[in-house]
PAMI-683850 format. One line per field, with one value per residue (C-alpha): residue number from 0; residue in one letter; z, y, x. Coordinates in nm, 3 decimals. Layout:
% PAMI-683850
pos: NUM | ...
code: A | ...
z: Z | ...
y: Y | ...
x: X | ...
***
This chain:
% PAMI-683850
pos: 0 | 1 | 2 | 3 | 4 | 5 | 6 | 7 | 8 | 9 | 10 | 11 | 12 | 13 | 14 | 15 | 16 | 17 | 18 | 19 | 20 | 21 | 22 | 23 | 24 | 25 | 26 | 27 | 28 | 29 | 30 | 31 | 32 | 33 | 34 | 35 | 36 | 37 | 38 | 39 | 40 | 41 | 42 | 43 | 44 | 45 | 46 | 47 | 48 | 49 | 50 | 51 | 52 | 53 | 54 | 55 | 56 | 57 | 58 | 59 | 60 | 61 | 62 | 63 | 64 | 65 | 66 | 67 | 68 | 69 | 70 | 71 | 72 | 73 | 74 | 75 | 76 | 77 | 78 | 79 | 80 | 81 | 82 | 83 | 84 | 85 | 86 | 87 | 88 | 89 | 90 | 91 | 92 | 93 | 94 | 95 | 96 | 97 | 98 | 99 | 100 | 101 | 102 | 103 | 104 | 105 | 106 | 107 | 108 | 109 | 110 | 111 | 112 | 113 | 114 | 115 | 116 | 117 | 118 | 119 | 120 | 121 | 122 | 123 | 124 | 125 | 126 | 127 | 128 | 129 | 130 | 131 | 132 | 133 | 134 | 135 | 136 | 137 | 138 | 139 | 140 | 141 | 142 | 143 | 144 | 145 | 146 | 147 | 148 | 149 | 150 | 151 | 152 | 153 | 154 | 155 | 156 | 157 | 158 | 159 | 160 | 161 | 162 | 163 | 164 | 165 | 166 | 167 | 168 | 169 | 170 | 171 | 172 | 173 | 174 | 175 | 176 | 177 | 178 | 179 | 180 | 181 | 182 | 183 | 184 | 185 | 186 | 187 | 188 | 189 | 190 | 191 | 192 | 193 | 194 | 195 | 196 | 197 | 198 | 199 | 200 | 201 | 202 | 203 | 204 | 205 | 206 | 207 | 208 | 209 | 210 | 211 | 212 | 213 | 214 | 215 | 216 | 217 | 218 | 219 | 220 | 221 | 222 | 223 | 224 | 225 | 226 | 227 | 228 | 229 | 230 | 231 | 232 | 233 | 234 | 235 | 236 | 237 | 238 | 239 | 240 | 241 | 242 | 243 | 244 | 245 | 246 | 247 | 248 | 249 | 250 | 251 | 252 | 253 | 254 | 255 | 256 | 257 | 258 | 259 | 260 | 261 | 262 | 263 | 264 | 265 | 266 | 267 | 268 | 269 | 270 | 271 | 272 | 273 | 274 | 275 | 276 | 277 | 278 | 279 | 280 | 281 | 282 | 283 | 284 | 285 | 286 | 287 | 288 | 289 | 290 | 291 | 292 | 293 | 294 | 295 | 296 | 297 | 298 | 299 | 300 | 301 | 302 | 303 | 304 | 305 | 306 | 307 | 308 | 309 | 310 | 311 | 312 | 313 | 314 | 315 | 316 | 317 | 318 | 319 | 320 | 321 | 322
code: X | X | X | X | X | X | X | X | X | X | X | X | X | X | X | X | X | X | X | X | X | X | X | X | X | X | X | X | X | X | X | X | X | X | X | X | X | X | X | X | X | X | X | X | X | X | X | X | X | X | X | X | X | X | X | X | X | X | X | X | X | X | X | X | X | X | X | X | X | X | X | X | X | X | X | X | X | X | X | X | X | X | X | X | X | X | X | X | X | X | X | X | X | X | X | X | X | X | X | X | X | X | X | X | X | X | X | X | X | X | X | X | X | X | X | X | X | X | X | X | X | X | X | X | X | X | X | X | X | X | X | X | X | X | X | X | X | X | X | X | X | X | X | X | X | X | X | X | X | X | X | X | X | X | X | X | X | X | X | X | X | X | X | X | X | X | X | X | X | X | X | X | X | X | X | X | X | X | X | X | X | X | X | X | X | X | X | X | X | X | X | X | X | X | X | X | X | X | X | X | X | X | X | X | X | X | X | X | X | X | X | X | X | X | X | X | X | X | X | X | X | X | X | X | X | X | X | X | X | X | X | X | X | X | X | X | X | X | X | X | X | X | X | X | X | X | X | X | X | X | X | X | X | X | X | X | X | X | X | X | X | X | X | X | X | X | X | X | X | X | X | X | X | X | X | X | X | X | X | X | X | X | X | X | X | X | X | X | X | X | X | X | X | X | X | X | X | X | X | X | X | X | X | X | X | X | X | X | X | X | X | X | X | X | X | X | X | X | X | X | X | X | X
z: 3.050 | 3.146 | 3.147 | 2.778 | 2.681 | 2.777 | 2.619 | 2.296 | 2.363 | 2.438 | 2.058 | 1.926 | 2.048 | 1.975 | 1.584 | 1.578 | 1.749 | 1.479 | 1.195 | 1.268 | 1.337 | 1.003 | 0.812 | 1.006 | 0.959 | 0.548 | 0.535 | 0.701 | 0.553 | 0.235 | 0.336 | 0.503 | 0.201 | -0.088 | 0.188 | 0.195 | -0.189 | -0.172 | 0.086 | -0.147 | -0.415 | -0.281 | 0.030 | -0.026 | 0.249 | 0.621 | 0.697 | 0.513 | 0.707 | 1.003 | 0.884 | 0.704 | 1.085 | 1.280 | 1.063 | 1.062 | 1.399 | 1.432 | 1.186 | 1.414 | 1.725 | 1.546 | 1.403 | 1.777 | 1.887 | 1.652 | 1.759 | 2.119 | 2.083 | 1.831 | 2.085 | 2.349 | 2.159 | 1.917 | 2.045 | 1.966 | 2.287 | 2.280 | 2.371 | 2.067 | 1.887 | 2.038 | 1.962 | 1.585 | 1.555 | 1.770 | 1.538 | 1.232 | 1.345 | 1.399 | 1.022 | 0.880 | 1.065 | 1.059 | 0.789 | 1.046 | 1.177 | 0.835 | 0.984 | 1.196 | 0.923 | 0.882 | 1.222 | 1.222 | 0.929 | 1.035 | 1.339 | 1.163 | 0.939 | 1.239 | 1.402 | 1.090 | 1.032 | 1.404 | 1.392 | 1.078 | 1.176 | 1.519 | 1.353 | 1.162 | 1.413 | 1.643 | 1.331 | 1.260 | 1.626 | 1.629 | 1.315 | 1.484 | 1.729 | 1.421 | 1.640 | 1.849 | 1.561 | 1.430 | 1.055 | 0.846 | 0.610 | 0.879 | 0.893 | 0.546 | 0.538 | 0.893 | 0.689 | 0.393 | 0.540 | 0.605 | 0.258 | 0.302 | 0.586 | 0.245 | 0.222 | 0.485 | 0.272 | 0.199 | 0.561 | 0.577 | 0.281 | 0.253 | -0.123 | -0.126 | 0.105 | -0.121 | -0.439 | -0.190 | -0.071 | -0.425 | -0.537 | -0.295 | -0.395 | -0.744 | -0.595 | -0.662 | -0.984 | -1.020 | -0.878 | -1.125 | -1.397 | -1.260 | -1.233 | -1.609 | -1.698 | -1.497 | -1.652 | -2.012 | -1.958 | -1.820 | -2.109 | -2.358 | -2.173 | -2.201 | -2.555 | -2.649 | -2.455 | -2.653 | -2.999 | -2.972 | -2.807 | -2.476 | -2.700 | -2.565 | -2.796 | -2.813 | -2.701 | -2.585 | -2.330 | -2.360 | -2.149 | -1.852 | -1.746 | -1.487 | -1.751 | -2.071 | -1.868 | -1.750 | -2.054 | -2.170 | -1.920 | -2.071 | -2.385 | -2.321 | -2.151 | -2.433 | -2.844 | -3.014 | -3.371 | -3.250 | -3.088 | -3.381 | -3.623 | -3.365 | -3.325 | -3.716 | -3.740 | -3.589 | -3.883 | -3.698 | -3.699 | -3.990 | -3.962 | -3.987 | -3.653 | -3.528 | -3.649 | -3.496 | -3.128 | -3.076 | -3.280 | -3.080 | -2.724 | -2.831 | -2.907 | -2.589 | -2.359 | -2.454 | -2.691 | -2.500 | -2.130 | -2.035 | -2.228 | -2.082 | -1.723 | -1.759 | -1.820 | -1.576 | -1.299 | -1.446 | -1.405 | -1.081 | -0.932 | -1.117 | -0.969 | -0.659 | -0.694 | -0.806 | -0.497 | -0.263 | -0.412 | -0.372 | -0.007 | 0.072 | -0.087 | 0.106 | 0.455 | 0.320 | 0.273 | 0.590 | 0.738 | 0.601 | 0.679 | 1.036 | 1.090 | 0.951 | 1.224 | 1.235 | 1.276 | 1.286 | 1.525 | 1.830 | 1.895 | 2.106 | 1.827 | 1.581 | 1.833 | 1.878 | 1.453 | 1.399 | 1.660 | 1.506 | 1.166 | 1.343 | 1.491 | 1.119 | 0.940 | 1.187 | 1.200 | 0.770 | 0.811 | 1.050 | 0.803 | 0.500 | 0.751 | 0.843 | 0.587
y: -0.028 | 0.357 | 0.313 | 0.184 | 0.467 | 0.749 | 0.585 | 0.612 | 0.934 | 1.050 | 0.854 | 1.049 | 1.387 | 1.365 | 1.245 | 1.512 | 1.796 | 1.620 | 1.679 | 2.002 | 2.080 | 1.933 | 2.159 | 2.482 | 2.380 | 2.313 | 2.675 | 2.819 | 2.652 | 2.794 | 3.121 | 3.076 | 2.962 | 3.258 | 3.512 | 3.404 | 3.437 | 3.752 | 3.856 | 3.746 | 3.905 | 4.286 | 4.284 | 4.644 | 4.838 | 4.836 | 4.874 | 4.573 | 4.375 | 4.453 | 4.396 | 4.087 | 3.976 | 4.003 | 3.811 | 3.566 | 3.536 | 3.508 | 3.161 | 3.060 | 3.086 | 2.861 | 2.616 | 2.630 | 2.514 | 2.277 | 2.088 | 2.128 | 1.994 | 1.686 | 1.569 | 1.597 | 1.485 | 1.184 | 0.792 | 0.971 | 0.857 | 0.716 | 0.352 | 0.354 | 0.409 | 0.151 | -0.128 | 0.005 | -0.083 | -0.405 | -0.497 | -0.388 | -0.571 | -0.864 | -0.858 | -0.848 | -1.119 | -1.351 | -1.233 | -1.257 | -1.036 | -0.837 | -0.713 | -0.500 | -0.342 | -0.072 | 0.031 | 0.027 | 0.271 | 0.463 | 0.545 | 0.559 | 0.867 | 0.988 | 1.057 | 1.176 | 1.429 | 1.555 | 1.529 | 1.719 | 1.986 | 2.026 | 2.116 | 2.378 | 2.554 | 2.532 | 2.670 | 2.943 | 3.012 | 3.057 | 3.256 | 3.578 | 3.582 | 3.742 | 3.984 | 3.703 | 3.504 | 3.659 | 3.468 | 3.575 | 3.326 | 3.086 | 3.322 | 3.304 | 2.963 | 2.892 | 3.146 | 2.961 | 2.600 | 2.717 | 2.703 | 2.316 | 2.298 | 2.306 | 1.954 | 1.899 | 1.868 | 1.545 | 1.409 | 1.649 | 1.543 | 1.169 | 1.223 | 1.280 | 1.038 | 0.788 | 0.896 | 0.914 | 0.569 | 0.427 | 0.653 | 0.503 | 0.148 | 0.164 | 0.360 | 0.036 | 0.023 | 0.375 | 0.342 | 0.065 | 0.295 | 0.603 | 0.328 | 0.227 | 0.618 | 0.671 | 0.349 | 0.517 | 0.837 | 0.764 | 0.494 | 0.747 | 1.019 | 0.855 | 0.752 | 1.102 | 1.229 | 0.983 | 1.054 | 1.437 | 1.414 | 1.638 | 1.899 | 2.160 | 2.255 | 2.599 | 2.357 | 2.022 | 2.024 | 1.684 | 1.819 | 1.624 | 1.356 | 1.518 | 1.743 | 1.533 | 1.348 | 1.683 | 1.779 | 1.486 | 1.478 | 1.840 | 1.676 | 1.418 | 1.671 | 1.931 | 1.936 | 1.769 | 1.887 | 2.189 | 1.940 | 1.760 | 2.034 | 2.114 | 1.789 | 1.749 | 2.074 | 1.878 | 1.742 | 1.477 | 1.264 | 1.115 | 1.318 | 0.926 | 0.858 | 1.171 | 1.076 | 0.741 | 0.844 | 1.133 | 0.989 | 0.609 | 0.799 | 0.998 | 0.658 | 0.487 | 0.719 | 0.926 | 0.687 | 0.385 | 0.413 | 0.747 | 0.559 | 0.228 | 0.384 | 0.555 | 0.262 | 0.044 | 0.302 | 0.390 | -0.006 | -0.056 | 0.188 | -0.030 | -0.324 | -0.095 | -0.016 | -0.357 | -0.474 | -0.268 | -0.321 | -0.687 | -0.654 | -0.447 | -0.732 | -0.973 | -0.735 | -0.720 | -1.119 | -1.165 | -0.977 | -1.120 | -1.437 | -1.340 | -1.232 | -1.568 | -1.848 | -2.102 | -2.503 | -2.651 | -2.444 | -2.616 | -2.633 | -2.322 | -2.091 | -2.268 | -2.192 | -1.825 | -1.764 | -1.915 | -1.671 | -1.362 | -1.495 | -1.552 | -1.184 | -1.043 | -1.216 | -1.070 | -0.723 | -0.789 | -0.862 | -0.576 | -0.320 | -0.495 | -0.469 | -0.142 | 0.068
x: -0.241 | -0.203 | 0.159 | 0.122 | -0.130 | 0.139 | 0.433 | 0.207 | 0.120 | 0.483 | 0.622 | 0.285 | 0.372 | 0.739 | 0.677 | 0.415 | 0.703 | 0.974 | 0.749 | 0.674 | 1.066 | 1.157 | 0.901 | 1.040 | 1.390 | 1.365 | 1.197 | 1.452 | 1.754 | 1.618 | 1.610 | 1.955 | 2.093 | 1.882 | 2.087 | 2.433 | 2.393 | 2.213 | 2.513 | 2.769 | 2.599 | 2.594 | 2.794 | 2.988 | 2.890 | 2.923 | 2.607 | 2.471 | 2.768 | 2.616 | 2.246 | 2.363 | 2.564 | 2.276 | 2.040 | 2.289 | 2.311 | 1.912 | 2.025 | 2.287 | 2.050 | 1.786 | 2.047 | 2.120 | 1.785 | 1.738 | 2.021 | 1.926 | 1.606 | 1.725 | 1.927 | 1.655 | 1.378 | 1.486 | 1.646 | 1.948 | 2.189 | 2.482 | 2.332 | 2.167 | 2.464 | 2.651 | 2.389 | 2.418 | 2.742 | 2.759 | 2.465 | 2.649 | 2.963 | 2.751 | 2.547 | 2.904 | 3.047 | 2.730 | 2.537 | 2.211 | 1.974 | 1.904 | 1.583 | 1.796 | 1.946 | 1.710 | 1.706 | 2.083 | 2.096 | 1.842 | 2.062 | 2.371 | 2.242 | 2.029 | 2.405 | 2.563 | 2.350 | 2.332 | 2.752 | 2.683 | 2.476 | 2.670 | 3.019 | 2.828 | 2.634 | 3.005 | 3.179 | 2.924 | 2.981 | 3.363 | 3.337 | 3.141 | 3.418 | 3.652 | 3.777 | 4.026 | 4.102 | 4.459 | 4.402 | 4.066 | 4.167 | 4.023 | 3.717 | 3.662 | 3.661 | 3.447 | 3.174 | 3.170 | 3.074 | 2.750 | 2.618 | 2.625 | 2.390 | 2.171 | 2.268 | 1.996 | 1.757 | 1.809 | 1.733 | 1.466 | 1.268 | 1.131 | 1.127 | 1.471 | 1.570 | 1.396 | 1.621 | 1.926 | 1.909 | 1.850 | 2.165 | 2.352 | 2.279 | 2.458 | 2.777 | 2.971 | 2.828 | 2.971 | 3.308 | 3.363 | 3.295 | 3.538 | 3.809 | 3.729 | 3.707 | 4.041 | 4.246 | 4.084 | 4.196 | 4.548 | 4.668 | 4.566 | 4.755 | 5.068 | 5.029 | 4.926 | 5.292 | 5.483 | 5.345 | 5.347 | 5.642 | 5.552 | 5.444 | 5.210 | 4.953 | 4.660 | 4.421 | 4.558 | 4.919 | 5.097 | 5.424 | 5.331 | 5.109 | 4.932 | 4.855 | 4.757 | 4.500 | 4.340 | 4.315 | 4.167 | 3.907 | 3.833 | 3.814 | 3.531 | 3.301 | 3.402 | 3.425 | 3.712 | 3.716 | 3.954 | 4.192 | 4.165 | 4.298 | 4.558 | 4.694 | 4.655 | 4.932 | 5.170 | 5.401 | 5.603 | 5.261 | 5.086 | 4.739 | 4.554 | 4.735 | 4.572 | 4.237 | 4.259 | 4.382 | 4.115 | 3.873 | 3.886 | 3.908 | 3.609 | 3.431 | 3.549 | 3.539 | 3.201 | 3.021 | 3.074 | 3.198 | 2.920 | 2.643 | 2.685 | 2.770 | 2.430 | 2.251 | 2.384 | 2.320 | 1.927 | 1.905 | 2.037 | 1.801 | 1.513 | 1.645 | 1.633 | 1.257 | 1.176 | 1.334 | 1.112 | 0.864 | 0.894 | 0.972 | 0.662 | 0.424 | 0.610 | 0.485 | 0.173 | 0.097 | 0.278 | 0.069 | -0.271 | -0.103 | -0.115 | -0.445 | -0.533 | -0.600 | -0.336 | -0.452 | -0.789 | -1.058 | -1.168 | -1.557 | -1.597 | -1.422 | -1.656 | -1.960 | -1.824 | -1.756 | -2.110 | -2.279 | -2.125 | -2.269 | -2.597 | -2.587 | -2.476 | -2.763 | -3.053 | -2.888 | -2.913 | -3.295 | -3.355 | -3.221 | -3.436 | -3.770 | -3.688 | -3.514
***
């Protein structure tokens, strides 16, 4: 019974210290991240480099903690990340055990992120020691993964996990739709190069295909009447032709293909909601269904049931004689 108390005590105390490390950590990602852009900003002199490396440094040696105590604190060892996979292997290959699923992602990102964080904090790390490193190009770049630490946020935040997880639900639904956008794109790349001829227009290049579908891309997030009247200069082409090619990719690729792509994913992440919503009233008759008694009761539970109702109805007329 003791045994049981402390172990609740210990899982009480740790989500309490994990909280409270989550809270710290968001604040100071924040501020980590409003520096570097203040640093990038007005970084001339070198005495702001040196006020600007020691702060960082004060980062570093949190990130540093943080990490320390993640590893200490959460079920983050390497058993449990065995058993994930074996469990995921299993799920796949049986398509049992789907209660397990949570835990197993839950573990899964739990190591991501701690992988994640880790390679930053040992990058930020290698990066001060400038001085041994014969290549700043690999400073440069060591200094500049630490603006994605910002990424964070989204294991920090429930809120944001929420809208993460129901993001990731419809990314088949999305890569569908890029491979639609791509096929799009690319046939009417290489009917633009054949009826300009590999021309390179002001505002549209047909010379190569790596080109005309760039360029294309730029032309369904951008305007089309001035590739229009460029493409209508072009004499070899009966200006109708024109009309019909940019006009019909404009319609298939904006009108139809963004449109419908946005309304599949805003559904899927209905169907998302809908779906969790579902499971949770599921939990919650499951559980009124257990606190239920199963089967007929035997004569002592009936004795016991009809004492408490006894002792409910004189407590009842105490309180009415004295109020």
């Amino acid at each position: 019974m003791t045994s049981s108390i402390k172990s609740n005590k210990n899982k009480e105390t740790k989500t309490a210290y994990h909280n409270r490390l989550n809270n710290i950590s968001g604040l100071v990602i924040v501020f980590n991240a409003i520096l570097i852009g203040i640093e990038a900003s007005i970084r001339n002199s070198t005495e702001l480099n040196q006020l600007f490396d020691i702060i960082d440094i004060l980062f570093v040696l949190y990130f540093t903690y943080e990490i320390i105590a993640r590893y200490r604190y959460e079920d983050t060892t390497l058993k449990h990340l065995v058993n994930a996979m074996k469990g995921a292997v299993n799920y796949y290959r049986t398509k049992q055990h789907s209660t397990e699923l949570e835990t197993i992602s839950e573990t899964f990102e739990t190591w991501f992120w701690l992988i994640f964080d880790t390679v930053l904090v040992l990058a930020s790390w290698i990066a001060f020691a400038k001085h041994f490193i014969r290549h700043p190009e690999i400073i440069l770049i060591l200094r500049m993964l630490r603006i994605f630490r910002i990424f964070r946020i989204f294991s920090i935040s429930d809120y944001i996990k929420n809208i993460e997880k129901k993001i990731i639900a419809v990314i088949p639904t999305i890569s569908i739709f890029l491979v639609l956008i791509f096929l799009l794109i690319y046939t009417y790349a290489i009917l633009g190069m054949n009826l300009y001829e590999f021309h390179k227009f002001d505002t549209i290049d047909f010379s190569n295909l790596y080109q005309a579908m760039l360029n294309l891309f730029m032309l369904m997030t951008n305007g089309w009447s001035g590739v229009l009247t460029d493409l209508r200069s072009y004499h070899a082409i009966n200006p109708i032709i024109t009309d019909i090619y940019v006009i019909s990719f404009f319609i298939f690729s904006v009108m139809i293909t963004l449109n419908v792509f946005l309304a599949v994913m805003t559904s899927g992440i209905q169907d998302r909601i809908n779906e969790e919503k579902e499971k949770e009233q599921k939990l919650k008759q499951k559980s009124t269904a257990s606190k239920q008694p199963e089967g007929p009761l035997t004569l002592e539970e009936k004795i016991d049931h009809m004492n408490e109702q006894l002792k409910r109805l004189t407590e009842q007329l105490n309180q009415s004689k004295n109020p």
